[in-house]
C-alpha positions in Angstrom: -39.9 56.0 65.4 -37.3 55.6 67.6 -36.8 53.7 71.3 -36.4 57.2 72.7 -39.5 58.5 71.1 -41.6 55.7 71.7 -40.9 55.6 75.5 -42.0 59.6 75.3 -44.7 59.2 73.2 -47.5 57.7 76.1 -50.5 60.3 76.3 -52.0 60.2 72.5 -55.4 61.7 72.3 -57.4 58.6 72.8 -61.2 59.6 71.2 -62.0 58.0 67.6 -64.1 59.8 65.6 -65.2 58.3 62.3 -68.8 57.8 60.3 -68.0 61.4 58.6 -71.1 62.8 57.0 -71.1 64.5 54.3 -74.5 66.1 54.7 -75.3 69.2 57.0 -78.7 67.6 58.1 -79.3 65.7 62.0 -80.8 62.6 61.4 -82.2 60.4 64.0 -79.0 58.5 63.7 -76.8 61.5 64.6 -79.3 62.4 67.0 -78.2 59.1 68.8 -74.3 59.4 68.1 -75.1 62.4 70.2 -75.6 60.3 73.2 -72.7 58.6 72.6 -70.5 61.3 72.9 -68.7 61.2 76.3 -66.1 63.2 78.2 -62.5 62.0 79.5 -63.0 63.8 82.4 -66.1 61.4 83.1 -63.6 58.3 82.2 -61.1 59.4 84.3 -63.0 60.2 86.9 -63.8 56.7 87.3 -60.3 55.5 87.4 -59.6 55.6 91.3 -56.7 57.9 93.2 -53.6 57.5 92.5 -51.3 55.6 94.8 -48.2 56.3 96.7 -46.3 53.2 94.6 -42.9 53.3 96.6 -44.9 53.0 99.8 -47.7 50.9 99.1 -48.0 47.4 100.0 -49.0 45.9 96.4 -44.9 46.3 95.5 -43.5 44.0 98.5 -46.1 41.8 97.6 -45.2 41.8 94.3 -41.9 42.0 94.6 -42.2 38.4 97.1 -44.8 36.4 94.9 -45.3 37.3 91.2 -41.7 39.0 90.5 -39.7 35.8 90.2 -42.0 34.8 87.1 -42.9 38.1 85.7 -39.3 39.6 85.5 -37.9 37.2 83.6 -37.1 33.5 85.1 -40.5 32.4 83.4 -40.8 31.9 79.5 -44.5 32.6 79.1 -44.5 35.3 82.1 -45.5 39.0 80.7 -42.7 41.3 82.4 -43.9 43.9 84.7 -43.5 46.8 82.2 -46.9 44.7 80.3 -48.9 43.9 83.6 -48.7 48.2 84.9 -50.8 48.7 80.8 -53.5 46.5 82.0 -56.4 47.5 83.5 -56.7 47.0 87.5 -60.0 44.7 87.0 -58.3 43.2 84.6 -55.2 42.5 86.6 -57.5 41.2 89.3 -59.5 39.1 87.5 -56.6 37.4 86.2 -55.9 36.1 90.5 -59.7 35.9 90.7 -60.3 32.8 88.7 -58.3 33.9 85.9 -55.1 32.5 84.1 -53.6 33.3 87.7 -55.9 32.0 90.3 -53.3 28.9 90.7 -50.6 31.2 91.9 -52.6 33.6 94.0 -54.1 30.5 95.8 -51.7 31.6 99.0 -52.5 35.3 98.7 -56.0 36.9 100.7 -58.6 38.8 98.8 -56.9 42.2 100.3 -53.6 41.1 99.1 -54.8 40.7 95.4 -56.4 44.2 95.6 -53.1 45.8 96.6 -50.6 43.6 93.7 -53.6 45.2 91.1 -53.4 48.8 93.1 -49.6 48.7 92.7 -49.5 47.2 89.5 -52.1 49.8 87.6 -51.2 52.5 89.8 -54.7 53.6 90.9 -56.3 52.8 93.9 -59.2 50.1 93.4 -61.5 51.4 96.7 -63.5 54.1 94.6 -62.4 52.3 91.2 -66.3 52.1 89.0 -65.8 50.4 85.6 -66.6 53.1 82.9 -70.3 52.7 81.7 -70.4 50.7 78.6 -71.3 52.1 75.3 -75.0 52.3 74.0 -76.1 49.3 72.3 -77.8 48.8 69.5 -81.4 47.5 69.4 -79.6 44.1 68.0 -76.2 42.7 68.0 -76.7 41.0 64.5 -74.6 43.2 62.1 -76.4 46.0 60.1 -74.9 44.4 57.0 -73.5 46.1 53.9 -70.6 45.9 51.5 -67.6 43.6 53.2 -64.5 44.9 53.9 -62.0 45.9 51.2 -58.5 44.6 51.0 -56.8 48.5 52.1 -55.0 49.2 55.1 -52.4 47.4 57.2 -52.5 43.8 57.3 -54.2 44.1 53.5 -52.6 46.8 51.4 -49.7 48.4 53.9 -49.6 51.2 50.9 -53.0 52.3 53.1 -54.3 53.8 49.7 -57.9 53.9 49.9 -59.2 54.1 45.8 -62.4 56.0 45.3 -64.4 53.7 44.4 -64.3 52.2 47.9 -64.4 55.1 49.7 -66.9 56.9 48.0 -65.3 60.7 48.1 -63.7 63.0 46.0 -61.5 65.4 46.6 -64.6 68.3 46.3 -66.3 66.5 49.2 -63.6 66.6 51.8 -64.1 70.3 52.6 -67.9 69.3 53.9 -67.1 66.7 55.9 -68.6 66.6 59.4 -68.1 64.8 62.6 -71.2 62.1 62.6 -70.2 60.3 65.7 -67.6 59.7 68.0 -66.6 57.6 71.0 -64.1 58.2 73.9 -62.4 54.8 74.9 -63.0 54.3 78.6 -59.9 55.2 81.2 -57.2 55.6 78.1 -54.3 57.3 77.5 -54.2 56.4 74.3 -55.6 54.8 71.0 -53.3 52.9 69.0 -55.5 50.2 66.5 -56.6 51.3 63.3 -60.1 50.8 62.4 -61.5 48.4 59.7 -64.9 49.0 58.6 -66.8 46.1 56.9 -70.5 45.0 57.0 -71.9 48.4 58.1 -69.4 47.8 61.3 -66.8 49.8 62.4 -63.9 47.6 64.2 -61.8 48.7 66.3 -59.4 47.3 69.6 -58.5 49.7 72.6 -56.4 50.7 75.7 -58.1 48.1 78.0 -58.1 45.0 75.8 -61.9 45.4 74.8 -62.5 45.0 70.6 -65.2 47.2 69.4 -68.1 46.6 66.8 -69.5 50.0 66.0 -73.0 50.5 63.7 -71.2 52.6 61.2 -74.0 54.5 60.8 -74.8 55.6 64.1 -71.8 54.4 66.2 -74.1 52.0 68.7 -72.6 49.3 69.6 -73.3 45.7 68.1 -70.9 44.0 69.9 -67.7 44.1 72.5 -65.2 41.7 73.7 -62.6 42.2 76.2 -59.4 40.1 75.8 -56.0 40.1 78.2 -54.9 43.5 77.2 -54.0 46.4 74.9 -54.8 45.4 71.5 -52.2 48.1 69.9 -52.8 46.3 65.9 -55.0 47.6 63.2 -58.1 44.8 62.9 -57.5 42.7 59.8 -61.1 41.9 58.5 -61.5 39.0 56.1 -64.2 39.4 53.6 -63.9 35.3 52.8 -64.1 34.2 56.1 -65.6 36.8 58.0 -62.8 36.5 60.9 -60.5 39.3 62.6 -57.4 39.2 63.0 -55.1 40.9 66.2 -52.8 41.0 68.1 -52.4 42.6 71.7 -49.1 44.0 74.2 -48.3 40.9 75.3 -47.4 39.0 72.4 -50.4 37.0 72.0 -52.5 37.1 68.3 -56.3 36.1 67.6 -58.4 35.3 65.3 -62.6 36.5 66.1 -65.9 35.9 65.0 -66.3 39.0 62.9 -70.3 38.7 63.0 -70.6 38.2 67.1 -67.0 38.5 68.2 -66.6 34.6 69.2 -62.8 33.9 69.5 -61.7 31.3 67.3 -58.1 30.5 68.5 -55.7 32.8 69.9 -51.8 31.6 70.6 -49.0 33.3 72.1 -46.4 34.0 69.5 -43.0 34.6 71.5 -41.9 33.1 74.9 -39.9 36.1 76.1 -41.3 37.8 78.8 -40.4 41.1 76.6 -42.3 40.2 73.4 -44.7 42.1 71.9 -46.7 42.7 68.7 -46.9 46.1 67.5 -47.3 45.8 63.9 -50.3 44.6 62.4 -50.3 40.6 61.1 -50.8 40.4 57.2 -53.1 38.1 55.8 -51.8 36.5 52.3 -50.8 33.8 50.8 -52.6 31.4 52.6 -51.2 32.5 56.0 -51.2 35.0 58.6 -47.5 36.2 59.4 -47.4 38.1 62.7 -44.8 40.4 63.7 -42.9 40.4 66.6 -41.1 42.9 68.6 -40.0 43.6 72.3 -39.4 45.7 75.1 -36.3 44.4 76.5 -34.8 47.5 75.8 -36.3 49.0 79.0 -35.2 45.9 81.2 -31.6 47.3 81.1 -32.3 50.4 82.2 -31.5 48.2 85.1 -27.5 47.9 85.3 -27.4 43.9 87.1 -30.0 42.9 84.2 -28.0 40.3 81.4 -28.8 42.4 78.2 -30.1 40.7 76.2 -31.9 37.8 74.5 -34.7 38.4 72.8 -34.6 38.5 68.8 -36.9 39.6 66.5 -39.0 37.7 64.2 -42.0 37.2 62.2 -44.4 33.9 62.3 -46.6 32.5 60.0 -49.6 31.1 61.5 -52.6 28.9 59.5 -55.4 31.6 59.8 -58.2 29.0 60.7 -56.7 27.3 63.4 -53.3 29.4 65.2 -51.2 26.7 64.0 -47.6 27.7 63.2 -46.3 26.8 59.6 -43.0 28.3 60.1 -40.4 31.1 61.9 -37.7 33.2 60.9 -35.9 35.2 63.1 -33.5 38.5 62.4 -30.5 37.6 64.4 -30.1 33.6 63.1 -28.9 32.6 66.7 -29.5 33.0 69.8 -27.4 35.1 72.0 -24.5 34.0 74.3 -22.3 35.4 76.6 -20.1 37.4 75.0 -18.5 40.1 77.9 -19.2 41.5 81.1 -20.5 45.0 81.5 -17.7 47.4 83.6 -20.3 46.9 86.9 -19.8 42.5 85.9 -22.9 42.6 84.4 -23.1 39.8 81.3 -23.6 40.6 77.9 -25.1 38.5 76.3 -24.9 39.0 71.7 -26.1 39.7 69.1 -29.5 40.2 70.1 -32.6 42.9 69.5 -33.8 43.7 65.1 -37.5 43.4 66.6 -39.8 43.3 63.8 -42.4 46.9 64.4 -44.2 46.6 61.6 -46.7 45.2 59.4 -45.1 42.4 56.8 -45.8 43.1 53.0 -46.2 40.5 50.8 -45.2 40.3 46.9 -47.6 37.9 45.2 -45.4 38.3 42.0 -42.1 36.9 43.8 -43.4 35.1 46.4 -41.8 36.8 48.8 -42.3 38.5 52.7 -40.4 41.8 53.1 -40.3 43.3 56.8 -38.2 45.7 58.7 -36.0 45.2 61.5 -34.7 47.8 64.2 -31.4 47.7 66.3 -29.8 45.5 67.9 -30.3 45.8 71.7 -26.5 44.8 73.0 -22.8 44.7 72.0 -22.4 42.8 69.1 -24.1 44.9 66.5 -24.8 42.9 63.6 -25.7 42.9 59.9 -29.5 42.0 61.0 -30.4 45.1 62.8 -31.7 48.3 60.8 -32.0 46.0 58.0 -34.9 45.5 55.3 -35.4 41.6 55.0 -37.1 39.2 52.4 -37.7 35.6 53.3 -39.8 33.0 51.1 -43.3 33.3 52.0 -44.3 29.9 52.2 -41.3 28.5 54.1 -39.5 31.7 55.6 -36.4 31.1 54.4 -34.6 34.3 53.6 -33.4 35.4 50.4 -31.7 38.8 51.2 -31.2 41.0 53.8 -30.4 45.2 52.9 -28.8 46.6 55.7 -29.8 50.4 56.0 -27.4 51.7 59.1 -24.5 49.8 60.3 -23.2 49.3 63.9 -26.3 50.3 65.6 -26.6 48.8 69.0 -28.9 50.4 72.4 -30.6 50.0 74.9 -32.4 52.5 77.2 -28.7 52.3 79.6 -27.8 54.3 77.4 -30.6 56.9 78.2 -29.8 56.4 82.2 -25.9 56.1 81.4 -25.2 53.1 83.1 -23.1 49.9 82.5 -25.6 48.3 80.2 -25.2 50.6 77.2 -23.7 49.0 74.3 -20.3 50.2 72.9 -21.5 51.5 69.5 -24.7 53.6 72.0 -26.7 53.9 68.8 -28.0 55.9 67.3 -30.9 54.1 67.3 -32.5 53.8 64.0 -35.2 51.4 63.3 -36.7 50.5 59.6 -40.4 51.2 61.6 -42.5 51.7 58.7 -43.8 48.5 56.9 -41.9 47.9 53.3 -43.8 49.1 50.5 -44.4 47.1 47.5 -44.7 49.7 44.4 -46.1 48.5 40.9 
């Protein structure tokens, strides 16, 4: 999918509806999914009014205390584009006590409400929290068969053999929705579900991970983390741990049973970075992807495009530790030009890594995918297919699909800031897939 398509691409359907049943009889359980089924228009009735952003007072307030970090002069900072996907409660319980209380010190109650109002875009006076799910009598786990090694982060093939999922091709016709559930507020639903231990896992809009009974779609137990966790859940049948990661670059590792976080780290220092593809779990290791939005930053013709570069991190899944890093584009940008408004340029920069690594036990190697370069130079890194040793990253070979592809969303807004070769913009976004 391309930059152009994934900046369209922002009001999915956001409902998951799983626990198919097979059988055209109500049980008690489905008698109790019933309950659970809830409207978006309840959700997003919830959400607040919608503010006047060019006019409110959240953006000079903003714009005077948190911009400076959040836009780029600050390693660890999420940019702007990552704070407006958060929730607003969210957003203020980060300058209520949170991870930013230190830096909101100066700022009054009032003022904190208006830098959440501006930042989510809803007003926070009428703002209720969406009701929570129906629990379950219990949060232990109903229990059951633990989860198989299929899906991303596992088996990026996503082939699902019968013998796990217990259908044939006959029984697909009678299939029935059992249950379903309507994430809270969303525009969208982006993690794919793992189902292990009679549990359905699952991450959504607002940060919160899921632990749905798969048999009647109560919930066992939730946890909300910093933000949109856009990742498939990696369930570990050895260890019975999670694994994640969420918009703003950050991955985890949970408690599968109660949802307990065991270590999470931030895997990038750029403002931009992000991790979009689901970590894979092999080898010993965890190797998270890692892509960016810097693209949108130069949208903005005085913004230095750009310096963030893909890459992919191996982590030790017990503790968050890193074992090792390889990046797409070797080194790190430089000056290398002025736009024709005196803008810097600063190359070769961009290949983020989209999707989910795949591992080839036989070879020992990691293969990924890496998508264009985001400024003048284009190099041989971007639009590339790229195997690196597994246990030390060291890369073997790279396979360059489409040459000379350099952009950046200037080029969509025709300003100064769109690279010479403007495009065309083609990614290697699917995961590599290892054939036997």
């Amino acid at each position: 999918m391309t930059i152009r398509q994934r900046v369209g691409v922002c009001l999915a359907a956001a409902a998951l509806a799983i626990g198919l049943s097979a059988c055209g009889k109500r049980s008690e359980a489905d008698n109790q999914a019933g309950e659970l089924v809830q409207s978006t228009d309840e959700f997003q009735s919830r959400a607040g009014k919608p503010i006047d952003i060019e006019n409110h007072p959240g953006k000079d307030l903003f714009e005077n205390n948190c911009a400076m970090c959040h836009n780029g002069t600050v390693p660890k900072a999420p940019n702007q584009v990552w704070l407006e996907m958060m929730a607003p409660d969210a957003i203020l319980a980060a300058m209520n006590g949170g991870l930013m209380s230190k830096q909101a010190a100066s700022l009054s109650s009032q003022e904190r409400v208006q830098i959440a109002e501006y930042l989510s875009r809803i007003s926070l006076a009428d703002y209720r929290p969406p009701e929570p799910p129906k629990q379950c009598s219990s949060p232990q786990l109903a229990g059951g068969p633990p989860p198989a090694a299929v899906g991303w982060g596992l088996d990026n093939r996503r082939f699902v053999p019968a013998s796990v999922a217990g259908l044939s091709a006959q029984d697909v016709p009678k299939l029935k929705v059992k249950w379903a559930f309507a994430y809270p507020g969303a525009i969208r639903a982006r993690s794919q579900p793992s189902i292990g231990w009679g549990t359905v896992f699952v991450g959504g809009h607002d940060g919160t991970l899921y632990a749905f009974d798969l048999a009647s779609g109560c919930l066992r137990w939730s946890k909300r983390i910093s933000a949109e966790v856009r990742t498939a859940i990696v369930a570990d049948a050895a260890t019975k741990r999670l694994y994640f990661g969420d918009i703003l670059g950050r991955a985890y590792a949970v408690n599968a049973m109660n949802g307990a976080e065991i270590w999470q780290r931030k895997v990038d220092n750029h403002p931009n970075a992000t991790i979009t593809g689901t970590p894979s779990l092999a080898a010993g290791m965890l190797f998270v992807p890692v892509s960016s939005l810097e693209v949108t930053s130069a949208a903005d013709p005085a913004y230095a495009c750009c310096t963030f570069r893909g890459n992919v991190v191996a982590l030790d899944p017990a503790t968050g530790a890193e074992r090792w890093r390889t990046f797409t584009v070797p080194q790190p940008a430089r000056k290398v030009g002025k736009t024709s408004s005196g803008t810097d340029i600063l190359g070769p920069s961009g290949a983020p890594v989209w999707n989910s690594p795949t591992y080839d036990a036989k070879r020992g190697l990691l293969y990924f995918g890496s998508g264009e370069n985001y400024s003048t130079p284009a190099d041989g890194n971007s639009d590339a297919v790229i195997a690196v040793d597994a246990k030390t990253g060291k890369r073997r070979w790279t396979a360059q699909l489409t040459t000379g592809d350099a952009w950046n969303v200037g080029c969509m807004m025709k300003n100064a800031n769109c690279p010479k070769e403007n495009g065309p913009d083609l990614d290697v976004a699917a995961s590599p897939l290892l054939i036997p």
